[in-house]
C-alpha positions as CSV (number, residue, x, y, z in Angstrom):
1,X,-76.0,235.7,33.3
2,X,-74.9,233.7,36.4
3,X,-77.6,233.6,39.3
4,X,-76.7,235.8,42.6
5,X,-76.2,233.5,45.2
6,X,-78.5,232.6,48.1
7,X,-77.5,233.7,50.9
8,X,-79.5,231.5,53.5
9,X,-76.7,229.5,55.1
10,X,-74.6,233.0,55.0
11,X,-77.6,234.4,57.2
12,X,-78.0,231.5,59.6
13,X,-74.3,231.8,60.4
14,X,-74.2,235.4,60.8
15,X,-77.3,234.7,63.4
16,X,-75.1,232.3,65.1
17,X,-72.4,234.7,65.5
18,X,-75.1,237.3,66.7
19,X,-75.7,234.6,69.6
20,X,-71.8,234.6,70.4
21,X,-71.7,238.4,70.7
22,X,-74.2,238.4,73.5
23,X,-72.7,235.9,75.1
24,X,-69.7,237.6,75.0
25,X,-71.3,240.7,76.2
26,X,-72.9,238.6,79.2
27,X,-69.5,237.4,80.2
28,X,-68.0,240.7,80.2
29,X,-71.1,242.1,82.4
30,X,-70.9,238.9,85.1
31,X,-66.8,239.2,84.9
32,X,-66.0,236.2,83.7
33,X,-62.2,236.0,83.2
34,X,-60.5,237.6,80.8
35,X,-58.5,234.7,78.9
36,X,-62.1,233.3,78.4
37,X,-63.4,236.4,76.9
38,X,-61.0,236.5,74.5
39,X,-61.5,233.2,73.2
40,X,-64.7,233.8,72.5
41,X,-63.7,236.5,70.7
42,X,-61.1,234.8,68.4
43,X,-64.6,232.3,67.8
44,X,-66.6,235.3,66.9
45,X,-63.7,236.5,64.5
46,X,-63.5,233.3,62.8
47,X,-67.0,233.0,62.0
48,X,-67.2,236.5,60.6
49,X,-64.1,235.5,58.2
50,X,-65.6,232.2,57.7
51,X,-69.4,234.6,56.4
52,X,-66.9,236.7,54.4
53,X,-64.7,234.1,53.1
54,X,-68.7,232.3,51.9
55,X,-69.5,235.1,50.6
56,X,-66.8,235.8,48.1
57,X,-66.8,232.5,47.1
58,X,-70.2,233.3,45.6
59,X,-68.9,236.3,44.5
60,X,-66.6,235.0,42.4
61,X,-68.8,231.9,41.4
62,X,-71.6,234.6,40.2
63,X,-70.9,238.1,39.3
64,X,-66.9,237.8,38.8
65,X,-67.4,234.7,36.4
66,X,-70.6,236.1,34.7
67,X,-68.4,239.2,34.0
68,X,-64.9,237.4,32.9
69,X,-67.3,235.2,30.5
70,X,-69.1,238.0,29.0
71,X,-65.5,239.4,28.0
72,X,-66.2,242.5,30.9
73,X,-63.8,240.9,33.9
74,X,-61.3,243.5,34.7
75,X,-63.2,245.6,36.3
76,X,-64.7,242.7,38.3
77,X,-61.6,241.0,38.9
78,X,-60.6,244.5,40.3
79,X,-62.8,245.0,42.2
80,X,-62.6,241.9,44.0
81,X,-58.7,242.4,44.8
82,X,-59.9,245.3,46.5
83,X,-62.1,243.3,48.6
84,X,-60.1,240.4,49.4
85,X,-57.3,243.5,50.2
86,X,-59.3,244.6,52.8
87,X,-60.5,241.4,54.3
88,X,-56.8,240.5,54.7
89,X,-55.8,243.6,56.5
């Protein structure tokens, strides 16, 4: 059976992305302008689809493979459409 994946460089991004939050959340409290705000928001989203995106990738490296090889994929394979249907929404 294929190992889970690590998740360490998943975690230290997230952490990252926690730091952009409150900086966001400090602009908005001093008033910075909007148009800046924003972007940092677009940054924030990125990052988060960037985790997401790094995380399925393992996904599919581990658990989806392990289940295709072992001749029990469908379900799997389902159940990862579902995800990646509601990460592209």
């Amino acid at each position: 059976m294929a190992q889970p994946p690590k998740h360490t460089d998943s975690l230290k991004r997230l952490r990252k992305v926690e730091g952009q939050i409150q900086g966001i959340q400090r602009m908005l409290a001093t008033q910075r302008y909007c148009i800046d705000v924003l972007q940092q928001i677009t940054a924030a989203r990125r990052a988060l689809d960037e985790v997401s995106l790094q995380i399925m990738r393992g996904h599919i490296n581990s658990c989806v493979s392990s289940a295709i090889r072992s001749g029990d994929g469908a379900e799997k394979v389902e159940e990862l459409m579902r995800a990646i249907h509601r990460f592209v929404k």
